[in-house]
C-alpha positions as CSV (number, residue, x, y, z in Angstrom):
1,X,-47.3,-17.3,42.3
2,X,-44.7,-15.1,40.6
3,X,-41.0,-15.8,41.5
4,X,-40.1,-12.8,42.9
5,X,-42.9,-12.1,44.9
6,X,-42.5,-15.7,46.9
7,X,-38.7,-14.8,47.1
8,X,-39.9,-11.3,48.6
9,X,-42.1,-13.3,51.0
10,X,-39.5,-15.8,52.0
11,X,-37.7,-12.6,53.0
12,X,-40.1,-10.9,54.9
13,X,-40.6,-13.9,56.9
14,X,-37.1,-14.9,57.4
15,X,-36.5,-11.0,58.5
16,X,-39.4,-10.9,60.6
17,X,-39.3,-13.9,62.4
18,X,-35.6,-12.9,62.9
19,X,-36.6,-9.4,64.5
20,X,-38.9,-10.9,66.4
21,X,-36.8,-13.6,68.1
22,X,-33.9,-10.8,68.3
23,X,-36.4,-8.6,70.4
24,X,-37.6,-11.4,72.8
25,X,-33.6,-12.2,73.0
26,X,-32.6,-9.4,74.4
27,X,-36.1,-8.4,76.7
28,X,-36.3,-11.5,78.3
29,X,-32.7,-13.6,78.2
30,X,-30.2,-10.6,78.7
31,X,-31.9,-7.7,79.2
32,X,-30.1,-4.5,78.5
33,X,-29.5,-3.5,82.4
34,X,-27.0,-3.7,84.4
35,X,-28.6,-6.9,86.1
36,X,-29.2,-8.0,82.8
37,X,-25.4,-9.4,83.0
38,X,-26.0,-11.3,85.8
39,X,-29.5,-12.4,85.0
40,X,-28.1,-13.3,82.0
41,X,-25.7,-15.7,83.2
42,X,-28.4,-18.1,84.3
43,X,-31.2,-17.7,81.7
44,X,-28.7,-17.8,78.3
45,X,-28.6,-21.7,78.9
46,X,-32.3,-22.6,79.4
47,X,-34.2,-24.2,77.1
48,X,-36.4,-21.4,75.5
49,X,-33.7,-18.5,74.8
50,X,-31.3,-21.3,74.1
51,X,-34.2,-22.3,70.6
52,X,-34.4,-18.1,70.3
53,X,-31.3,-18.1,69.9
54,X,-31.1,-21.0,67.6
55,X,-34.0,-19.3,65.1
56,X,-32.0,-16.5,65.4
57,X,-28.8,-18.1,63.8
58,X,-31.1,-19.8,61.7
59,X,-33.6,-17.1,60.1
60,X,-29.6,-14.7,59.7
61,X,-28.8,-17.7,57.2
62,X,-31.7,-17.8,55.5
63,X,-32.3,-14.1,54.9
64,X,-28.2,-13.8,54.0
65,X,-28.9,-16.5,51.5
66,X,-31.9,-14.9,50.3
67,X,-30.0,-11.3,49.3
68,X,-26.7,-13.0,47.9
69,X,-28.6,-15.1,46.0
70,X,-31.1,-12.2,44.8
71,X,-28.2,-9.9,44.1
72,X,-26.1,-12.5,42.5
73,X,-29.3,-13.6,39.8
74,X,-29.6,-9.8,39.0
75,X,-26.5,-9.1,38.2
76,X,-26.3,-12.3,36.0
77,X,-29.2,-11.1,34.3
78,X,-27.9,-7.8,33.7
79,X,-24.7,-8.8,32.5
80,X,-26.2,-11.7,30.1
81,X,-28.4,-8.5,28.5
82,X,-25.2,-6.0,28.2
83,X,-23.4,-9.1,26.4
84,X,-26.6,-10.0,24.3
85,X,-26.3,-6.3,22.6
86,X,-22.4,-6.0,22.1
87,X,-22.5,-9.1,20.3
88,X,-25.0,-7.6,18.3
């Protein structure tokens, strides 16, 4: 499989299952209601929103890694080709 094809999966996964774990985060550990502060309070610590919130942490790494380390190959590319043809 080409390179940058698996990287662009790697990020669609990583961003995905982000969104994902972002969305049940917020519905169903603090809900974004006025009770959601209280109901909050005692649902943050259970077991399930406490792994959501782990993939969460997690899948940010991951996709941060993903674009710095994209970005970063680019621009080493591009500045290894502007050297190649001023040497030239």
């Amino acid at each position: 499989m080409n390179p940058i094809l698996k990287t662009a999966l790697a990020a669609l996964i990583a961003y995905s299952s982000h969104y994902g774990m972002t969305k049940f985060y917020t519905t169903y550990c603090i809900p974004d209601v006025f009770w959601g502060f209280v109901q909050g309070s005692a649902t943050t610590g259970s077991p399930l929103c406490s792994g959501a919130f782990t993939v969460m942490t997690q899948t940010h790494t991951a996709y941060s890694t993903i674009l710095i380390t994209s970005l970063s190959h680019l621009f080493v590319d591009s500045m290894g080709k502007f050297l190649e043809r001023k040497e030239v």
